[in-house]
N, C-alpha and C positions, 0 to 999 in steps of 0.2 A: 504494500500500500504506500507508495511513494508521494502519492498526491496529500497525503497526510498532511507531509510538512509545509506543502501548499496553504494547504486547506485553513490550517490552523497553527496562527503562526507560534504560542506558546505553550511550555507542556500543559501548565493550567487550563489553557483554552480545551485542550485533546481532554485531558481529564474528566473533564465536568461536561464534556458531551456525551450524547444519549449514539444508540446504534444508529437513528434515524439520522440524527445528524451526520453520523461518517459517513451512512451508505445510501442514503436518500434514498429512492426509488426503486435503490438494486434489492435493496430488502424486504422491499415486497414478493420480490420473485426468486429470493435466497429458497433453498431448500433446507428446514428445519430437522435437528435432529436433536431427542433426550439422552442424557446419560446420566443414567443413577449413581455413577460412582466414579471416580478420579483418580481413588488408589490404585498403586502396583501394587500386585500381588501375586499370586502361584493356586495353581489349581493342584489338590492332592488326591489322588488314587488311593482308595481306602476300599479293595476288592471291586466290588462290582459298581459302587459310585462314587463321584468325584465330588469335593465340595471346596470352595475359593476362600483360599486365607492371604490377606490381606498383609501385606508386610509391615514391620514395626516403622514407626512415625520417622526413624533417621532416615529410613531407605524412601522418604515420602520427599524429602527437600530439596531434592533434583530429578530429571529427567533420566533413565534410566537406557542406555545405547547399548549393551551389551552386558552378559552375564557368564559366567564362570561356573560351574560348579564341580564338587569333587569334594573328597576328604583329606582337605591339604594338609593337615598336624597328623592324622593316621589316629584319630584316634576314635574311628567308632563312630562319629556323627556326620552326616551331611551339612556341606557351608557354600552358601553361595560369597562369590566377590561379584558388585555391583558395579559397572565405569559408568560413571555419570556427569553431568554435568553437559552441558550445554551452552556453544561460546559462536556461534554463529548463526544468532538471528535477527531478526528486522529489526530495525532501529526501533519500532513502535514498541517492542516486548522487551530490550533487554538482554542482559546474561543468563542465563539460568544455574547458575552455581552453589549452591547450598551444601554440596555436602563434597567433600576430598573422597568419591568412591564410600561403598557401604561391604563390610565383612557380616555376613551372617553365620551362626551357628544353628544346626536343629535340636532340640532339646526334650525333641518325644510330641511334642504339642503345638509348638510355636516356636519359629526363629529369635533366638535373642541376636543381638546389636554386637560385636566386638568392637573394641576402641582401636585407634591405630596402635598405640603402645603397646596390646594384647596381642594383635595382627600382623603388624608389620606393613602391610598395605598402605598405601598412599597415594589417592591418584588426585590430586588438586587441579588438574586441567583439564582442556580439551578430551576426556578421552572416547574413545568411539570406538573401539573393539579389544577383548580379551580373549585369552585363547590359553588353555592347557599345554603341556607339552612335560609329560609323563616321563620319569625314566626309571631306573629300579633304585636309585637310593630316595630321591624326591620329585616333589614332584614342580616343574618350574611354572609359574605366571606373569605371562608376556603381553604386555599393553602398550595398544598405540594409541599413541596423543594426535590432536591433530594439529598441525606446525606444530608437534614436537619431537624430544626422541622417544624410542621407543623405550617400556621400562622394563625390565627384568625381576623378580620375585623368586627367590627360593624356599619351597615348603619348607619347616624343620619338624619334623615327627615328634610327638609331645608323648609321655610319658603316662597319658591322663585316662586309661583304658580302665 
């Protein structure tokens, strides 16, 4: 929507306008859609049916581009690594950055949250794809930023079975 900044020359002005204001006319003829829900989440297979669990409120603060999963410590539980973040969008929206990537653990019920001090994980930027790459002592996590480098991660197998 480039005509934006045409349109309206200050942020206050954009702000405190209504949709009719930005799209006049086109909005009559938009095609509407509802969404009941916002959250990222994960659908779980529980035998014959599935049911949508919502992810904890940290993995809610950015845009979610790629996901990782595996049992990277070895020790018995499923962990997602989230890349998030979001750094290339229209000037009308913004960064999307909230959160440096999210470490999940599963804990039988619900993902809790790892911290990065706990993790090791850190992806503070651009990132846009994650990707495993297995070997027999760990397991490695390699993440591309975009305009940047790529990152490296080494599991360390945790003691915590």
């Amino acid at each position: 929507m480039p005509a934006v900044s045409e349109q309206f020359k200050t942020y206050h002005d954009f702000a405190s306008a209504s949709l009719q204001d930005i799209y006049g006319e086109r909005l009559d003829a938009a095609q509407q859609f509802v969404c009941n829900s916002m959250q990222s989440g994960v659908w779980i297979n529980q035998q014959s049916s599935f049911f949508w669990l919502p992810l904890p409120w940290q993995a809610q603060l950015s845009p979610i581009n790629a996901i990782a999963s595996g049992d990277f410590d070895a020790d018995g539980k499923i962990e997602l690594i989230l890349a998030q973040n979001h750094f290339s969008n229209w000037i009308e929206t913004g960064l999307w950055r909230g959160t440096p990537g999210t470490h999940l653990e599963w804990n039988g019920s619900h993902f809790q949250t790892l911290t990065f001090p706990q993790s090791g994980i850190f992806l503070p930027n651009d990132t846009k794809a994650i990707i495993t790459l297995p070997n027999t002592q760990s397991t490695h996590i390699l993440a591309a930023q975009n305009q940047g480098p790529l990152l490296l991660f080494s599991s360390q197998p945790s003691n915590k079975q």
